[in-house]
VEXZA-915475 format. One line per 8 residues: number of its first residue (from 1); for each residue x, y, z of C-alpha. Coordinates in pm, 1 decimal. Layout:
! VEXZA-915475
NUM> X,Y,Z | ...
This chain:
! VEXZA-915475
1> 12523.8,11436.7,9163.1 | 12639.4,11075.4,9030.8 | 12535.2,10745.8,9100.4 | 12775.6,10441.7,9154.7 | 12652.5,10103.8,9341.1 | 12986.2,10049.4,9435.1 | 12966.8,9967.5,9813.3 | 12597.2,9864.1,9766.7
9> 12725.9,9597.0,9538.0 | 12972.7,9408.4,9760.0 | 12867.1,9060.5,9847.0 | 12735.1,8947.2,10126.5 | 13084.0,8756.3,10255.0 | 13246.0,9077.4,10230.9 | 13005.3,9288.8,10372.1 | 13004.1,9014.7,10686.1
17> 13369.2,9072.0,10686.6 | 13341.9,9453.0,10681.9 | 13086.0,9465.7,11002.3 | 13309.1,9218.0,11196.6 | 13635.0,9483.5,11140.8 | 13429.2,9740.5,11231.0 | 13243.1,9579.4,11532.9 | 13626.6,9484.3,11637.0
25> 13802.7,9809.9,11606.9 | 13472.8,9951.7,11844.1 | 13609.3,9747.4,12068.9 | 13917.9,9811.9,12091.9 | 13927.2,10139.6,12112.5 | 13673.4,10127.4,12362.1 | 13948.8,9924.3,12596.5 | 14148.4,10254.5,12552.3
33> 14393.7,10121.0,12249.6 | 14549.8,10392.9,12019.4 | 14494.5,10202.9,11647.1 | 14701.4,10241.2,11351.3 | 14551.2,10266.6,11064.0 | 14928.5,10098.2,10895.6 | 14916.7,9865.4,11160.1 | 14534.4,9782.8,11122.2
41> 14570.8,9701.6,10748.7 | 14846.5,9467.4,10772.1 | 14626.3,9272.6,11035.4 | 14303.0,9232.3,10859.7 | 14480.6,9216.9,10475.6 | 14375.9,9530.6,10335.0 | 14482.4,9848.2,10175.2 | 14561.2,10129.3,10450.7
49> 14298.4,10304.8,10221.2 | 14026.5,10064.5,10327.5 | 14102.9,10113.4,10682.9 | 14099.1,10520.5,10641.4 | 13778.3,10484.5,10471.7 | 13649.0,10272.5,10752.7 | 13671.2,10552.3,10991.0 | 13636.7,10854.0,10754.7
57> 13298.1,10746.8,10580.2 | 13131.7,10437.1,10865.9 | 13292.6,10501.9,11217.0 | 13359.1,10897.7,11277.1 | 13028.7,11065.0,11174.2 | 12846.0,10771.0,11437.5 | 13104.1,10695.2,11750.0 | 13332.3,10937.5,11950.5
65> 13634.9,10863.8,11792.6 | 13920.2,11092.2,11658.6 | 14228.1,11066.0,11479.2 | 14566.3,11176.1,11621.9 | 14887.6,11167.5,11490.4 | 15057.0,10971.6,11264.5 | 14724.1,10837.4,11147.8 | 14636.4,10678.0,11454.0
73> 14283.1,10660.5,11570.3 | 14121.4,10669.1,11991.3 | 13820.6,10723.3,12131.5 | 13770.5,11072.2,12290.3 | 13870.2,11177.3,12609.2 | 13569.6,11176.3,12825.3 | 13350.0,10951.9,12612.0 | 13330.1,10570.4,12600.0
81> 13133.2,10352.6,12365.9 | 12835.8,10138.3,12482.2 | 12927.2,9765.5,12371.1 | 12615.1,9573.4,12389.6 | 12372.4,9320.8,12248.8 | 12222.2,9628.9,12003.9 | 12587.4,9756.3,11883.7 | 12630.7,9521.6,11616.5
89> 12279.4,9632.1,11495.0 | 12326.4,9977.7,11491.5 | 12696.5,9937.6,11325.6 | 12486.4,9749.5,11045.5 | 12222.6,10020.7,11001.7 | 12498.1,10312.0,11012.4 | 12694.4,10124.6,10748.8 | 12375.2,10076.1,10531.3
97> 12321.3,10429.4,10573.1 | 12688.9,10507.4,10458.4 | 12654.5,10281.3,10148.4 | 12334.0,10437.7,10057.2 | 12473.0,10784.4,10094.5 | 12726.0,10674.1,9935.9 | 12525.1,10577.9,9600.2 | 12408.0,10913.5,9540.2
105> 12059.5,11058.5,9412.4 | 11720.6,10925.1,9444.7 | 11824.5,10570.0,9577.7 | 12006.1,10771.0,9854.8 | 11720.0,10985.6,9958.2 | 11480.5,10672.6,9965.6 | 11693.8,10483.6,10190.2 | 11815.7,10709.4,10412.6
113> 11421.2,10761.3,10495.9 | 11346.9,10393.1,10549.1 | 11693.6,10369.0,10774.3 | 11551.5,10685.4,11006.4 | 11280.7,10480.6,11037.1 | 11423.0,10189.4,11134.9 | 11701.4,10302.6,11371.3 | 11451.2,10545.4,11526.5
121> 11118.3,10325.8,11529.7 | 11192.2,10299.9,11947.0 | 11154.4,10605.2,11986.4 | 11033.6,10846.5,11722.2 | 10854.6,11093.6,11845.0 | 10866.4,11312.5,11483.1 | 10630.5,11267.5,11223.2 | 10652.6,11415.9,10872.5
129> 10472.4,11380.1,10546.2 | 10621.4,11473.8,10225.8 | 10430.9,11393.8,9952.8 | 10670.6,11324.2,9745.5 | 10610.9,11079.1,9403.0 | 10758.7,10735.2,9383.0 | 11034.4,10620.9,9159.0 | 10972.5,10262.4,9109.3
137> 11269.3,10023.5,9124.8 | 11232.0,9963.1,8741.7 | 11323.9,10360.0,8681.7 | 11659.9,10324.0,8896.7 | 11892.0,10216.1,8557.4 | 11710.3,10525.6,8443.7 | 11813.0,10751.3,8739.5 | 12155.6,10607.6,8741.1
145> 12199.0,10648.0,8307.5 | 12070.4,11045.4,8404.4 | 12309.3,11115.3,8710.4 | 12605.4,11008.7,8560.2 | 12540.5,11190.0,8262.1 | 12492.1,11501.4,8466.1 | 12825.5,11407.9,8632.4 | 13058.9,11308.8,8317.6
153> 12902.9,11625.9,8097.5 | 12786.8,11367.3,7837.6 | 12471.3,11458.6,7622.7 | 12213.6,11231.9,7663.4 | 11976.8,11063.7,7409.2 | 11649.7,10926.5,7544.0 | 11258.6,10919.6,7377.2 | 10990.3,11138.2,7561.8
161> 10650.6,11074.3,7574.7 | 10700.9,10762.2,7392.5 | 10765.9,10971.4,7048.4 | 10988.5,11207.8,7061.1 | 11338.1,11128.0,7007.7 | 11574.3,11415.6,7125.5 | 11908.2,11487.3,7259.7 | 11959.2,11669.6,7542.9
169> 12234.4,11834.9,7814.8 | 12141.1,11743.2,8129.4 | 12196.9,11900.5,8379.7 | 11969.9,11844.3,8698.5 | 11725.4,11618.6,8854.9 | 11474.7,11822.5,9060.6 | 11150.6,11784.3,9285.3 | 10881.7,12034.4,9266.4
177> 10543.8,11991.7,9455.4 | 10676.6,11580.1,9505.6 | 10702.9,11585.0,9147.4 | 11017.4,11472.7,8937.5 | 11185.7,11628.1,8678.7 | 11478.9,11645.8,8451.5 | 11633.5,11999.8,8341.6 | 11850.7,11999.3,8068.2
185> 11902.0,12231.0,7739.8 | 11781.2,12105.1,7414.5 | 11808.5,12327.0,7086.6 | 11967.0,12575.2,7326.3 | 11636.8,12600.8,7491.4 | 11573.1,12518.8,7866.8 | 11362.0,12224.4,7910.0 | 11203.7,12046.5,8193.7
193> 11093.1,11643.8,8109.4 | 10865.7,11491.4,8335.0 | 11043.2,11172.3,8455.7 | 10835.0,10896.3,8397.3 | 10795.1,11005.5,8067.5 | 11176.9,10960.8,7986.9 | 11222.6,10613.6,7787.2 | 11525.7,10433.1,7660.3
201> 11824.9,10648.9,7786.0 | 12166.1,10651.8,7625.8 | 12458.6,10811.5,7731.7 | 12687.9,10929.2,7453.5 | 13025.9,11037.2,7398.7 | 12987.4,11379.2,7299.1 | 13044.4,11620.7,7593.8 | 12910.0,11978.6,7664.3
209> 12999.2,12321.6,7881.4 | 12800.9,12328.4,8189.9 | 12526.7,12638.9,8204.2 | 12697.5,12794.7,8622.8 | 12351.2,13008.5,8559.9 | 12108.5,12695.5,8618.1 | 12197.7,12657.2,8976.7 | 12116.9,12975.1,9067.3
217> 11816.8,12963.1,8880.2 | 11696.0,12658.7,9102.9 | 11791.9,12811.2,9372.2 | 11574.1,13109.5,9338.3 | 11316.0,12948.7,9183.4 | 10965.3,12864.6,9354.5 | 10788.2,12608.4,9091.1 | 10872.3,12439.2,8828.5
225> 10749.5,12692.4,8574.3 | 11068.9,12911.9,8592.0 | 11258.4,13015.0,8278.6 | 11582.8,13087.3,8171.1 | 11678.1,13447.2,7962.8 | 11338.7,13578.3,8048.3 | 11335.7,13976.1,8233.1 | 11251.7,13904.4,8608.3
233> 10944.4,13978.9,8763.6 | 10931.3,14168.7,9063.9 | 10617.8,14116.7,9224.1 | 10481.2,14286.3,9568.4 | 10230.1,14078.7,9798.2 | 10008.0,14174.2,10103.3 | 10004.2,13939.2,10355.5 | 9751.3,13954.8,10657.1
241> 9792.3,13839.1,11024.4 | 9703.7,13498.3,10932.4 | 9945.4,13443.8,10601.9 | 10201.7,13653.5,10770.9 | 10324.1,13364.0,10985.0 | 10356.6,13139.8,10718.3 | 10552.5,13343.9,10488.7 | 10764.8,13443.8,10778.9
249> 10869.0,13110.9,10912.9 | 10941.9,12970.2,10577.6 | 11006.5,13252.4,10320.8 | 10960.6,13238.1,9961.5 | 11336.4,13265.6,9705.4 | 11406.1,13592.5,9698.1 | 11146.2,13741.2,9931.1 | 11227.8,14099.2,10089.0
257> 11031.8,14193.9,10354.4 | 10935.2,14611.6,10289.9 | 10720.6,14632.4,10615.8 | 10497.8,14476.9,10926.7 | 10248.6,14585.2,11076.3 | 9974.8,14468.6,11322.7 | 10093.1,14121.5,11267.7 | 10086.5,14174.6,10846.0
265> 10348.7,14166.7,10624.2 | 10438.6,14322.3,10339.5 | 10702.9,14195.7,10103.3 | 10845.8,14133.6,9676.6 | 11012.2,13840.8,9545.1 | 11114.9,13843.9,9211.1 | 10980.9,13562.6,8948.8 | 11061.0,13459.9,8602.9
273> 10706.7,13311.2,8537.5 | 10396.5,13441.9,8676.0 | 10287.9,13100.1,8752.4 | 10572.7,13051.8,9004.8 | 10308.7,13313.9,9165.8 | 9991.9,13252.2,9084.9 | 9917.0,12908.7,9251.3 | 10033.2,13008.8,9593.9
281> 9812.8,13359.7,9632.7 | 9478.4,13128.8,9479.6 | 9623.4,12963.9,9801.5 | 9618.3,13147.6,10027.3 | 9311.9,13382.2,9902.0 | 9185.0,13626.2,10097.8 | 9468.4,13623.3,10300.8 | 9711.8,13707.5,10047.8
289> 9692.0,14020.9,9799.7 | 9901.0,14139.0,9468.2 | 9991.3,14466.5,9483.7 | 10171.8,14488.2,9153.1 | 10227.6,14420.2,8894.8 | 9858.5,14495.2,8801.8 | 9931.6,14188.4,8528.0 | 9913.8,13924.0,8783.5
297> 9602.5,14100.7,8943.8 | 9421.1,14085.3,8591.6 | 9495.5,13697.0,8536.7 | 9395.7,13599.4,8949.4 | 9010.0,13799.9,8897.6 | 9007.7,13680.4,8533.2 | 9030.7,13320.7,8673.0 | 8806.4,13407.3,8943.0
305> 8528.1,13563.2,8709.7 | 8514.4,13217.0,8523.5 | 8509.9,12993.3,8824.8 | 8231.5,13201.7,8977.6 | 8119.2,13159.6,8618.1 | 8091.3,12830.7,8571.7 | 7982.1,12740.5,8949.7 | 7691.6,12967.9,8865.1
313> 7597.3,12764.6,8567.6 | 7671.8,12445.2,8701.3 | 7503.0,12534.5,9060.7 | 7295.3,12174.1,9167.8
C-alpha cells in the first residue's frame, strides 16, 4: 500500500488533452475501427506506453472494448457504445476514479466514495453508513510519509502524543470500529498508534525485514486489541434465535460453527485478547452467552456487578 500523486498531479492542459484522446478513441471504435495502439501513439505524440495505459487502467474496466492481436484494440462483438451529450461526463468521472485509485490509501478510499456518489446520484437507490473517522486534508503528507514507508521497508521516525519521540517499522494502516491506526514494531514489540496522534514524520534510510505473520494476524483479528506472540484463545459462544442471524450472515475471524438448533447457534473463534470478545457479547447481552473459557465469564458478571453497582447508588 503506497501513495504517489502521480496522475492526480498532471495539469489541467494535460488532463484536457487526456479526456479529448480518450473521448476520441470511444469514438472510433464505436464506428467499428480496429486501433493500434503503435499507430495511435504516433498520431497523438506519445509513448505506445501511454496509449496501453489508456486502455489498461481508464477505458477497459468502463466500455466494452477488448484487445486483439498485435496490440490492437475494438469494441466487442455484440456491444456498441452510447455516444452522447453525458459521455464526455462519465469518461471524466471514470478517469477521476482511475487517478484516485491510482493514488493509493486513504485519499483513494475517500474519493472513490464521493465519485459513487456522483456518477450514481440519478439513480441511487443504496444507502450505507459507515461511520468511519475523518482524515483531514492537513494529515494527507502524513498518510503519504506512512504508506510509502510501509512500501520502501524504511523505518520511520515520528513524535506520538506530542512527546514521545520513537522509531518505528511500519507496517500497516488499519480501521477498526471507523477508527485509524498505525501498526508497526517498536523495541521488537507490536504497537498500534492512534493516527492523529502521529506528529512530524520522517522517513529514513535504514530499512527492515517485513513481519509475513502481521497479515494474518489482521486478518483474523476482530478489534484492535489483538496481540502478537500471545497463546490463542479459543473461546465458545451461545447464540439464540435472535443473535443467530447476525453471526450467521456476517461471521466473526475464525468462527466455527459446532451446532444449530431451533434457529440458535453454537460456535468458537479463537482470540488473542479477551477484549477482541468482550465488547461484542456486552452487545449483544442476553442474546449472546460464553460458554468457556470460564475467564471471560468472570470479567462480563464482574463488570456487570459494578454497573448494577453503581446504577444502584447513583439511582435518581
Amino acid at each position: 500500500m503506497s501513495v504517489y500523486f502521480k496522475e492526480s498531479q498532471m495539469s489541467k492542459a494535460k488532463a484536457s488533452k487526456v479526456i479529448q484522446r480518450l473521448f476520441e478513441i470511444l469514438g472510433r471504435l464505436q464506428t467499428g475501427e480496429l486501433l493500434s495502439v503503435k499507430a495511435l501513439a504516433e498520431e497523438y505524440e506519445v509513448s505506445e506506453k501511454t496509449i496501453q495505459r489508456d486502455f489498461n487502467e481508464k477505458l477497459v474496466n468502463h466500455f466494452p472494448i477488448e484487445q486483439v492481436q498485435n496490440r490492437k484494440w475494438k469494441i466487442k462483438k455484440g456491444y456498441a457504445i452510447d455516444i452522447n451529450n453525458s459521455m464526455e461526463d462519465k469518461l471524466i468521472l471514470n478517469l477521476l476514479e482511475t487517478m484516485a485509485i491510482n493514488t493509493g490509501g486513504v485519499f483513494a478510499s475517500k474519493a472513490q466514495k464521493l465519485l459513487s456518489k456522483i456518477k450514481n446520484h440519478h439513480e441511487n437507490t443504496i444507502f450505507t453508513k459507515l461511520n468511519i473517522e475523518e482524515i483531514e486534508v492537513k494529515d494527507f503528507n502524513t498518510v503519504m510519509l506512512l504508506e510509502t514507508s510501509i512500501k520502501e521497508r524504511n523505518i520511520i521516525d515520528f513524535i506520538y502524543n506530542e512527546k514521545h519521540h520513537i522509531d518505528v517499522q511500519a507496517l500497516k494502516i488499519v480501521n477498526f470500529e471507523g477508527f485509524w491506526y498505525l501498526i508497526g514494531i517498536e523495541q521488537e514489540i507490536l504497537k498500534k498508534y492512534y493516527f492523529k496522534n502521529i506528529r512530524n514524520v520522517i522517513v529514513t534510510t535504514k530499512q527492515f525485514d517485513v513481519d509475513t505473520e502481521i497479515t494474518e494476524l489482521l486478518e483474523n483479528s476482530i478489534s484492535i486489541w489483538f496481540q502478537k506472540d500471545t497463546d490463542k484463545i479459543e473461546v465458545q459462544l451461545f447464540a439464540d434465535k435472535l443473535a443467530a442471524k447476525y453471526f450467521k450472515r456476517r461471521p466473526l475471524p475464525t468462527q466455527k460453527i459446532i451446532s444449530e438448533a431451533n434457529n440458535s447457534l453454537e460456535f468458537t473463534i479463537n482470540i488473542t485478547h479477551e477484549m477482541e470478545i468482550i465488547p461484542i457479547i456486552k452487545y449483544w447481552m442476553p442474546h449472546l452467552h460464553v460458554i468457556t473459557p470460564h475467564s471471560i465469564k468472570e470479567t462480563i458478571n464482574s463488570d456487570i456487578a459494578k454497573y448494577t453497582e453503581y446504577e444502584s447508588e447513583y439511582k435518581v
